[in-house]
C-alpha positions as CSV (number, residue, x, y, z in Angstrom):
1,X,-13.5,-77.9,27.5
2,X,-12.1,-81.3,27.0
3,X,-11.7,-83.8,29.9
4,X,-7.7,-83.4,29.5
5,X,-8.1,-80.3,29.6
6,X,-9.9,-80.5,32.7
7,X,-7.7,-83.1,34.9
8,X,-5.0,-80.3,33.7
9,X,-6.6,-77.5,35.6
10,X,-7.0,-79.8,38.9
11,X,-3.7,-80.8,39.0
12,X,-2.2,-77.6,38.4
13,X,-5.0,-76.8,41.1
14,X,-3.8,-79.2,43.4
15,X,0.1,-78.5,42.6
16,X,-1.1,-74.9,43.6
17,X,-2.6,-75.7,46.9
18,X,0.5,-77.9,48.0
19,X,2.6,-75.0,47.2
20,X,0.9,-72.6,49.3
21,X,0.6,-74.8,51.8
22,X,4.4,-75.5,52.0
23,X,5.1,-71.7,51.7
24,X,4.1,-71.6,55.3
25,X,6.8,-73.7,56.2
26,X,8.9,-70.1,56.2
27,X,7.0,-69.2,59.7
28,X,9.3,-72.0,61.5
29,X,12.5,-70.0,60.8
30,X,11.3,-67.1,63.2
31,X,9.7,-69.9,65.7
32,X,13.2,-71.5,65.7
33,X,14.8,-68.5,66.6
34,X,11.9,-67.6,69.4
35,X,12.6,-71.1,70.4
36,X,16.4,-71.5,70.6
37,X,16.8,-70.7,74.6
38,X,14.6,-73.4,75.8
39,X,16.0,-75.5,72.6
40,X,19.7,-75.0,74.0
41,X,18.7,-76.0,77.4
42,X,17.2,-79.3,76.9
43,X,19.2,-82.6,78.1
44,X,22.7,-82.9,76.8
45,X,23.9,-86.0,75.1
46,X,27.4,-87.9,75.6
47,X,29.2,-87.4,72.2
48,X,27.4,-91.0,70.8
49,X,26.6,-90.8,67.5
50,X,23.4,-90.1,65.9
51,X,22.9,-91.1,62.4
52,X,20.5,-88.9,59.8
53,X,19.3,-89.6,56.7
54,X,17.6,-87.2,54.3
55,X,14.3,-87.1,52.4
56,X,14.3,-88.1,48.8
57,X,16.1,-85.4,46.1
58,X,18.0,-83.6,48.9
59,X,21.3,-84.6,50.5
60,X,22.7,-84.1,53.9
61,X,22.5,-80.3,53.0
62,X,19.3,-80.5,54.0
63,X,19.7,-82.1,57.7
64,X,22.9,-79.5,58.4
65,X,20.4,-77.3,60.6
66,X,19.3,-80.2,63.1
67,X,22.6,-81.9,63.0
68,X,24.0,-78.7,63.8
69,X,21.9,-78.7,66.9
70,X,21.9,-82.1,67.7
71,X,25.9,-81.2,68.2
72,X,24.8,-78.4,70.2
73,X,23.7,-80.8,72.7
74,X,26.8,-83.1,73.2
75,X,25.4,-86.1,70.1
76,X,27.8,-87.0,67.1
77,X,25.3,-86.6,64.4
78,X,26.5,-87.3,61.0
79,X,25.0,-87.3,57.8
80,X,24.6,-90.6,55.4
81,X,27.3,-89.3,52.7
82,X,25.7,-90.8,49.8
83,X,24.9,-87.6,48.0
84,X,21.2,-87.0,47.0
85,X,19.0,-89.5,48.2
86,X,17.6,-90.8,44.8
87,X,14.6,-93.0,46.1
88,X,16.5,-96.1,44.6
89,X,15.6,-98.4,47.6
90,X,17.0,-101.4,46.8
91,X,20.4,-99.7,46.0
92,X,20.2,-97.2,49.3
93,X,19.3,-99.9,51.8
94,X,21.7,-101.9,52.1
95,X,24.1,-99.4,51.3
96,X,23.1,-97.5,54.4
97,X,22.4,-101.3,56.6
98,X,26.3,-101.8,55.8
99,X,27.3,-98.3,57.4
100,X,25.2,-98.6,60.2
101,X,26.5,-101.5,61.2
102,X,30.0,-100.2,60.8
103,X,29.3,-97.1,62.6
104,X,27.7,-98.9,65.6
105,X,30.7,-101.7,66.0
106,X,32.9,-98.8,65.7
107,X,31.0,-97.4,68.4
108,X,30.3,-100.7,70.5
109,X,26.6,-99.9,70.5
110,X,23.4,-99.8,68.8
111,X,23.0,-96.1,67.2
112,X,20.1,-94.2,66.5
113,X,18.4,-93.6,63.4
114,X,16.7,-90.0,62.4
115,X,15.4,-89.6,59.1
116,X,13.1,-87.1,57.1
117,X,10.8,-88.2,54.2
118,X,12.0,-91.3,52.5
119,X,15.4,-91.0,54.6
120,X,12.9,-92.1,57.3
121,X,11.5,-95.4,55.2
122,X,14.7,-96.2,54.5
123,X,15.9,-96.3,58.7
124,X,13.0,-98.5,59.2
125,X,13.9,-101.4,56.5
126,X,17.6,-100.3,57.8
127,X,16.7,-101.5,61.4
128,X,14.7,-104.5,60.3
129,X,18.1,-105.8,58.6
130,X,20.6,-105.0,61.7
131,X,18.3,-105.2,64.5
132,X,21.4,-105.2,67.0
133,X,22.9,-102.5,65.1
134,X,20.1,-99.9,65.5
135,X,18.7,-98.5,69.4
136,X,16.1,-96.1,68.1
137,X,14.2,-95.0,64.7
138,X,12.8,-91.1,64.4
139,X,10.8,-90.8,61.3
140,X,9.9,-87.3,60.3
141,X,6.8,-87.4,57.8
142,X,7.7,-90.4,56.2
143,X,5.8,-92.7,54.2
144,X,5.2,-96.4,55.2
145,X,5.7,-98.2,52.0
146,X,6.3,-101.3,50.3
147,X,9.6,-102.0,50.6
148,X,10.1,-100.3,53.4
149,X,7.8,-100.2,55.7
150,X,5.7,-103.4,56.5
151,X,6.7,-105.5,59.8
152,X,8.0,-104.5,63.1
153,X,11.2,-103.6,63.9
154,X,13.3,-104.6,67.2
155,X,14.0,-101.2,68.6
156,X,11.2,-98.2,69.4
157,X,9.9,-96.1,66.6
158,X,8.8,-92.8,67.4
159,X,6.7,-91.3,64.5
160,X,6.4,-87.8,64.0
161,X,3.8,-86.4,61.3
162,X,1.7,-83.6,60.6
163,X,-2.2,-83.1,59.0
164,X,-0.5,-80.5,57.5
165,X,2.0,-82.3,55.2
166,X,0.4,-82.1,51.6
167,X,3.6,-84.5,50.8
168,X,3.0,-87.5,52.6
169,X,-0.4,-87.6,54.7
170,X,-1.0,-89.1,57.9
171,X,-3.0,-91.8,56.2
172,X,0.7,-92.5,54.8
173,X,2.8,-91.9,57.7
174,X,0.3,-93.7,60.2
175,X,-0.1,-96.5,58.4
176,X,0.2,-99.9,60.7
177,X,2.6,-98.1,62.9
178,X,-0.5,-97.9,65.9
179,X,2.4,-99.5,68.2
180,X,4.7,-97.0,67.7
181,X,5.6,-93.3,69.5
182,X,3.3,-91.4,67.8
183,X,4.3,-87.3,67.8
184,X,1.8,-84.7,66.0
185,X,3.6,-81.8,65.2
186,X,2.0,-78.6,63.0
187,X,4.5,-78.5,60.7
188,X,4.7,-78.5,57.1
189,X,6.2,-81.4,55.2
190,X,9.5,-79.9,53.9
191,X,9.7,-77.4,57.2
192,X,9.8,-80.7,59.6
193,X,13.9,-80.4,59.6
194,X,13.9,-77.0,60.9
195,X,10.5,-77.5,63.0
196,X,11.6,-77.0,66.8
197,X,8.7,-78.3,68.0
198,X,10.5,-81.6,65.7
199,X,13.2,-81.0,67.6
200,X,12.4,-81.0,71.0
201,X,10.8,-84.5,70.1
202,X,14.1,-85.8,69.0
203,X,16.0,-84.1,71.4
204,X,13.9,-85.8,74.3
205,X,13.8,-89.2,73.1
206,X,17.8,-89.3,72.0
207,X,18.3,-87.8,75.9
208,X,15.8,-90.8,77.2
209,X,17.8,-93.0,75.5
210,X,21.3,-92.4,76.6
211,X,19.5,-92.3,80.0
212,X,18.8,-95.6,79.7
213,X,21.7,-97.4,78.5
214,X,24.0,-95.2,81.0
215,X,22.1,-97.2,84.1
């Protein structure tokens, strides 16, 4: 056996592994619906909006189900409206810095940032560029890379990963964030948008939030 043919094997091995564990991401569609009563009774926002960004080769398709109950709860959630998120950071950035900052002067208020995967890279270089523009990131198993993630940023961070995600690992997701609002959850890496143990984190913080800056 040849030594391509080998590294072949592993990574179909390893493609294989990720796959199954992924699979399991299925299991939080039942959880969610077991979960829904307690969701629906959690603090209720004040119609402010609440911007979220998806994960790299999806589109705002992908964050319907939590925006859909994110407007359950009183918030103005909207999606970013730039079609499928590409991973072109230095295209997406400021794109998405420009309609933050519209969204929150339209507002007359910082907004909140909630993003999955890369969408969740991509809030924190977002609210290092418009510091007053941005109250709050929510990062949902997202890498902390180059261009995105080094440096702190002016509002709170709360990080929420999983030693299950085969896609991004804690190693990736933790990296220098040890000042941050650290959340373990048990969810897959792909699952995280329909996790509701995700969205009881979100839910919380958002509510904690509007708490605050109603006093």
């Amino acid at each position: 056996m040849t030594v391509r043919r080998l590294r072949h094997e592993g990574t179909a091995d390893a493609l294989r592994g990720i796959g199954g564990s992924e699979l399991r991401g299925a299991l939080q569609l039942p959880r969610l619906i077991g979960r829904s009563p307690g969701l629906a009774g959690m603090a209720r926002g004040h119609g402010r909006p609440v911007l979220v960004l998806p994960g790299r080769g999806v589109d705002d398709l992908s964050t319907a189900p939590m925006r859909a109950y994110l407007r359950l709860l009183g918030h103005a959630p909207t999606g970013w409206a730039l079609g499928v998120n590409d991973g072109d950071l230095s295209r997406l950035v400021p794109l998405v810095a420009d309609w933050v900052e519209e969204v929150a002067s339209s507002a007359g208020s910082p907004v909140p940032l909630v993003g999955q995967s890369m969408g969740g890279s991509i809030a924190r270089a977002v609210a290092r560029r418009r510091p007053a523009a941005v109250s709050r990131v929510i990062t949902l198993g997202s890498p902390i890379m180059g261009a995105t993630g080094g440096g702190p940023t002016a509002c709170p961070v709360t990080v929420i990963y999983s030693k299950a995600d085969r896609i991004v690992p804690p190693r990736w997701a933790l990296a220098g964030v040890s000042d941050d609002d650290i959340v373990e959850v048990q969810s897959t890496h792909f699952s995280m948008g329909i996790d509701p143990d995700v969205w009881a984190v979100i839910a919380r913080r958002l509510a904690a939030d509007e708490a605050d800056a109603d006093r």
